[in-house]
PASEBA-1860 file (N, C-alpha, C; in nm, 3 decimals):
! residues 128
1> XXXXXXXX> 3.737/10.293/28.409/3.654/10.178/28.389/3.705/10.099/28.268 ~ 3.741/9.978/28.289/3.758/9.859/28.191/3.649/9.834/28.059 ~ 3.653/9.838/27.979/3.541/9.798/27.890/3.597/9.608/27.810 ~ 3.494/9.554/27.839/3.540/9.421/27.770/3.560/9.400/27.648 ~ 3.646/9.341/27.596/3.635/9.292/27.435/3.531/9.192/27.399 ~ 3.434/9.223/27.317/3.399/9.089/27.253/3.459/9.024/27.171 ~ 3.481/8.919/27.182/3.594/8.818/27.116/3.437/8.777/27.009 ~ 3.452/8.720/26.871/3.399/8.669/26.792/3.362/8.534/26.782
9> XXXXXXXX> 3.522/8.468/26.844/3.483/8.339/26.853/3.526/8.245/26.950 ~ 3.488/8.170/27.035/3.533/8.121/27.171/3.674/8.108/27.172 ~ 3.746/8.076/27.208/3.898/8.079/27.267/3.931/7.909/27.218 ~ 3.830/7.813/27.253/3.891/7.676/27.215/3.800/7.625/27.067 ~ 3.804/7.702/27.015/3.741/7.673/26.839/3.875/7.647/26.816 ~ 3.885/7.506/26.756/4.014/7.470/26.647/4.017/7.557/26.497 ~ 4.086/7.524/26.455/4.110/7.607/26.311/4.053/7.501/26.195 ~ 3.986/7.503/26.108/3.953/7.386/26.030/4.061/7.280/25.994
17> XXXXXXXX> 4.063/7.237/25.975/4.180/7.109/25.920/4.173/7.147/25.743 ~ 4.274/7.138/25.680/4.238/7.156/25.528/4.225/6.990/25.458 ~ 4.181/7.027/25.368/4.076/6.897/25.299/4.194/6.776/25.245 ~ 4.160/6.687/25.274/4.259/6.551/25.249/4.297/6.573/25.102 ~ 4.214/6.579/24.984/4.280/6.660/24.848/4.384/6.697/24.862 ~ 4.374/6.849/24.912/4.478/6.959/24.877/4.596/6.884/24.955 ~ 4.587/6.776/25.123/4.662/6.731/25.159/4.756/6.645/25.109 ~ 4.697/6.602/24.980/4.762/6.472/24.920/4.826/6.552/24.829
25> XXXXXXXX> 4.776/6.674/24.784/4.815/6.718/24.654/4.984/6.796/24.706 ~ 4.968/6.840/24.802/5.099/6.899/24.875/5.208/6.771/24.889 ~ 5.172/6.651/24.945/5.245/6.497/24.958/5.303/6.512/24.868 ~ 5.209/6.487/24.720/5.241/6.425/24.563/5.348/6.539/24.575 ~ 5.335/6.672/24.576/5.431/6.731/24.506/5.571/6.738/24.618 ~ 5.551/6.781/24.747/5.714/6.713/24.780/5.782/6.626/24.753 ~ 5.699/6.529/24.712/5.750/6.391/24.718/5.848/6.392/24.586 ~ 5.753/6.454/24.450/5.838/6.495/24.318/5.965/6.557/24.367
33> XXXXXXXX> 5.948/6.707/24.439/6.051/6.769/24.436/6.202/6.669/24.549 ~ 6.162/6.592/24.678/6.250/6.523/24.710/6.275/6.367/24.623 ~ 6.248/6.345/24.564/6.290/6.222/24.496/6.278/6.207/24.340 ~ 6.220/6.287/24.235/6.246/6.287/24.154/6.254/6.370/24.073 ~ 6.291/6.488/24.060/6.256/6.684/24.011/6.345/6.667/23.895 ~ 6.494/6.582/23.869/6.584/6.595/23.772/6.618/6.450/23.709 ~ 6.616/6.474/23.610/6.672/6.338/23.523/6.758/6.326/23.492 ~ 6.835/6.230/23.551/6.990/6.201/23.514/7.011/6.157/23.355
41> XXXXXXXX> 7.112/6.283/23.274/7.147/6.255/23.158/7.198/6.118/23.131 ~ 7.149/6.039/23.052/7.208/5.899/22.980/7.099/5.795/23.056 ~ 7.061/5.811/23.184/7.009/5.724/23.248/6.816/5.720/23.259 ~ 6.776/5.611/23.285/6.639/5.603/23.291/6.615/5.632/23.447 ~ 6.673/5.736/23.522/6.706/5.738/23.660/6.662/5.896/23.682 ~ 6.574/5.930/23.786/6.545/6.063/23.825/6.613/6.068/23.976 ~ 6.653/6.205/24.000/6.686/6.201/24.168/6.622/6.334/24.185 ~ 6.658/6.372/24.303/6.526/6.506/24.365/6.631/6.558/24.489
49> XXXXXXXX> 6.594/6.672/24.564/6.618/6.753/24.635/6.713/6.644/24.772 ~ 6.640/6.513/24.790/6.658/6.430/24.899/6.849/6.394/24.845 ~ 6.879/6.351/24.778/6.996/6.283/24.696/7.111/6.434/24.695 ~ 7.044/6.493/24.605/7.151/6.645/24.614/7.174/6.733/24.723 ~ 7.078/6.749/24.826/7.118/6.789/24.972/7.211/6.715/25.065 ~ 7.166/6.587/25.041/7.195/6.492/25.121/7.379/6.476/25.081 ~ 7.440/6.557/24.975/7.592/6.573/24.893/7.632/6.623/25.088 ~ 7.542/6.749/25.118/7.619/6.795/25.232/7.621/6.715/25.391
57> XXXXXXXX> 7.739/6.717/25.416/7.735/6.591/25.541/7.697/6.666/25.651 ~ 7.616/6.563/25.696/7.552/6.626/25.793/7.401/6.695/25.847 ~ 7.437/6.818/25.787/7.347/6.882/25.760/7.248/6.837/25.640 ~ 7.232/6.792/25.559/7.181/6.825/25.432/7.058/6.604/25.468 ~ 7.110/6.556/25.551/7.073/6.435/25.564/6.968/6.466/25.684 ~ 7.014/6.570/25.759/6.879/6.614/25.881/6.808/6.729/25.833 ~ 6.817/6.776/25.697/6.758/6.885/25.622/6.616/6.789/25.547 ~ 6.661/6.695/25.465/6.581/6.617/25.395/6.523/6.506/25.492
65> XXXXXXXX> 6.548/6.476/25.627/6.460/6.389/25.726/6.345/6.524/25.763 ~ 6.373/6.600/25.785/6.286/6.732/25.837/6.185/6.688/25.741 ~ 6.201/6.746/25.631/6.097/6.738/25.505/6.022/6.604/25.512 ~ 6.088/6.495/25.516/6.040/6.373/25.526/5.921/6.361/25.614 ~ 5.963/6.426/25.755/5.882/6.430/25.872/5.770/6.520/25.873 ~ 5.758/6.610/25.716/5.624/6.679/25.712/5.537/6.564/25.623 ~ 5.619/6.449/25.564/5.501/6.366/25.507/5.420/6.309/25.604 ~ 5.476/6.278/25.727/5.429/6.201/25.817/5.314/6.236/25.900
73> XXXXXXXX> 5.338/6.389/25.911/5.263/6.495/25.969/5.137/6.519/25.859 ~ 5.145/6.510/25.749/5.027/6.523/25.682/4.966/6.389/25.685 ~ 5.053/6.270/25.697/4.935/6.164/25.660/4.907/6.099/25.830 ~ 4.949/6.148/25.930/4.856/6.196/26.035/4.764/6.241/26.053 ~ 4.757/6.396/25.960/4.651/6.457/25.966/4.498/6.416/25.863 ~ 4.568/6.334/25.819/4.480/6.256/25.700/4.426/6.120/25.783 ~ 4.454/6.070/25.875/4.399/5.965/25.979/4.479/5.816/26.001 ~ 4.571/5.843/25.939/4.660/5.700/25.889/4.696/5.668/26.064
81> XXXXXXXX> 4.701/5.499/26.044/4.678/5.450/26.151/4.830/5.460/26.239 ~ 4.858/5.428/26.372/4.967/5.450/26.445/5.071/5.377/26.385 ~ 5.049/5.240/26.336/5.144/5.147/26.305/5.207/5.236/26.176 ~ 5.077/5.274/26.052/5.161/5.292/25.954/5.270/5.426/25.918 ~ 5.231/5.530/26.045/5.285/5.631/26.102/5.415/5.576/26.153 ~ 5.471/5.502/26.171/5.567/5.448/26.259/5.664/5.370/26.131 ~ 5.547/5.298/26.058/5.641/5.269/25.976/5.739/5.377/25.866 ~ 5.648/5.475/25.816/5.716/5.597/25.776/5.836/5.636/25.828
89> XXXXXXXX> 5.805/5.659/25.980/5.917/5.690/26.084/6.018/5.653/26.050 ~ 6.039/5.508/26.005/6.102/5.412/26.035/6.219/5.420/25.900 ~ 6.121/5.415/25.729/6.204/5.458/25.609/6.313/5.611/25.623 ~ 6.221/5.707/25.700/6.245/5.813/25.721/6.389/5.794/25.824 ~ 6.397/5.709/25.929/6.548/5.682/26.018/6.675/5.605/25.960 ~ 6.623/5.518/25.844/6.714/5.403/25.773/6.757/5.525/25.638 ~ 6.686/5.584/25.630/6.738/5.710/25.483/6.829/5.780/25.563 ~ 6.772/5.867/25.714/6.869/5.929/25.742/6.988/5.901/25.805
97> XXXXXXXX> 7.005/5.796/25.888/7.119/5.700/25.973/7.215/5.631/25.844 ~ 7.198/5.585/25.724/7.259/5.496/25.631/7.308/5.658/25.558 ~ 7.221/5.717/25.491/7.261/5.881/25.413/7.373/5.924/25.486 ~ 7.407/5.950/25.603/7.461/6.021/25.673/7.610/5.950/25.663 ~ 7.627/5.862/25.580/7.775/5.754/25.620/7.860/5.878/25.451 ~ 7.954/5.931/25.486/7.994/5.988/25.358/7.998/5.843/25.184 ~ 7.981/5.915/25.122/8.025/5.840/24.977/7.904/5.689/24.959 ~ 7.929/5.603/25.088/7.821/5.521/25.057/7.672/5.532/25.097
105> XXXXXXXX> 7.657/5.680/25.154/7.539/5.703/25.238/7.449/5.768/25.069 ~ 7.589/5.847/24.986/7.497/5.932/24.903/7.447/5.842/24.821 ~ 7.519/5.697/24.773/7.450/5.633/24.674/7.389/5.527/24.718 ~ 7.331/5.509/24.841/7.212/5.470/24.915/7.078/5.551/24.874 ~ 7.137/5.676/24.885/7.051/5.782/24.920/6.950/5.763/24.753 ~ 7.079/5.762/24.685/7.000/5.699/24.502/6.897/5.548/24.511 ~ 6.937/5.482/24.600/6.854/5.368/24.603/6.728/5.342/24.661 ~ 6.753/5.421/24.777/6.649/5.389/24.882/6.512/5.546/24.895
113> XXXXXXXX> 6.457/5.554/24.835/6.364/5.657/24.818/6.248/5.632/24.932 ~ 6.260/5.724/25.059/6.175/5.678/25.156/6.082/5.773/25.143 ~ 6.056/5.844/25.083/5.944/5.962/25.038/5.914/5.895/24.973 ~ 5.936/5.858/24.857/5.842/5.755/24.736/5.774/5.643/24.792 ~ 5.854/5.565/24.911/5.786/5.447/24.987/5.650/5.536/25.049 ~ 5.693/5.639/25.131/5.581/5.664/25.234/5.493/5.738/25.145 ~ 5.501/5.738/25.051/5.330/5.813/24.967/5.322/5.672/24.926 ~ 5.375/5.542/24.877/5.307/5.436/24.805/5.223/5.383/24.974
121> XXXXXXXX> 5.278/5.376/25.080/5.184/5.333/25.177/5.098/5.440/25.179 ~ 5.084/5.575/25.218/4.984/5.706/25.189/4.873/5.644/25.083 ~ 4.909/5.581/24.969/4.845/5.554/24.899/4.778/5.444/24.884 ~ 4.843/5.308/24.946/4.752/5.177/24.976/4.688/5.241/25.105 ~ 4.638/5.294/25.175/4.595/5.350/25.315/4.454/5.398/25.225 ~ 4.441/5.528/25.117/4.341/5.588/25.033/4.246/5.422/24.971 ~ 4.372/5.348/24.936/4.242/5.212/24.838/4.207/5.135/24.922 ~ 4.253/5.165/25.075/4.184/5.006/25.118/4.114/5.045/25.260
END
């Protein structure tokens, strides 16, 4: 004879979502560690994980779009609208398609901070 399990909790209960805070607070800090974690000696210039990965061709430019693509995923999960989801997308394809060119991709890669863009929209999205 079979005996049933009681299960505790129905089968289609989602998992809570964690709180837009801690969500932003995880953003803020990738965002430090890909774009600004080290200060370039002599210069008023920081670079981050995005710039020094991005040294390796190839790989290191679809290493730091990955990461990129968890900002996007959190400020999804935070409610941000389709367009401005897209626009992220979008810093996130011009960092990695331009990064990816050897020598002029890496000092793009110094210019164009698409993690720093997509938390300043993350962040006009919170004031308005």
């Amino acid at each position: 004879m079979r005996r049933a399990i009681a299960m505790n909790t129905p089968r289609n209960t989602r998992l809570p979502r964690t709180d837009a805070a801690a969500a932003r607070a995880r953003i803020d800090r990738l965002e430090h560690l890909l774009e600004g974690v080290v200060r370039l000696p002599g210069l008023s210039r920081r670079i981050g994980l995005d710039a020094l990965i991005g040294l390796v061709p190839g790989a290191g430019d679809a290493a730091t779009a990955l990461l990129g693509l968890y900002i996007v995923w959190e400020a999804r999960n935070l409610g941000a609208s389709r367009a401005l989801l897209l626009r992220m997308l979008a810093n996130i394809a011009v960092d990695a398609a331009i990064g990816s060119v050897p020598l002029a991709g890496d000092l793009f890669d110094l210019l164009f901070r698409s993690n720093s863009r997509n938390l300043a929209l993350l962040r006009r999205l919170r004031q308005g």
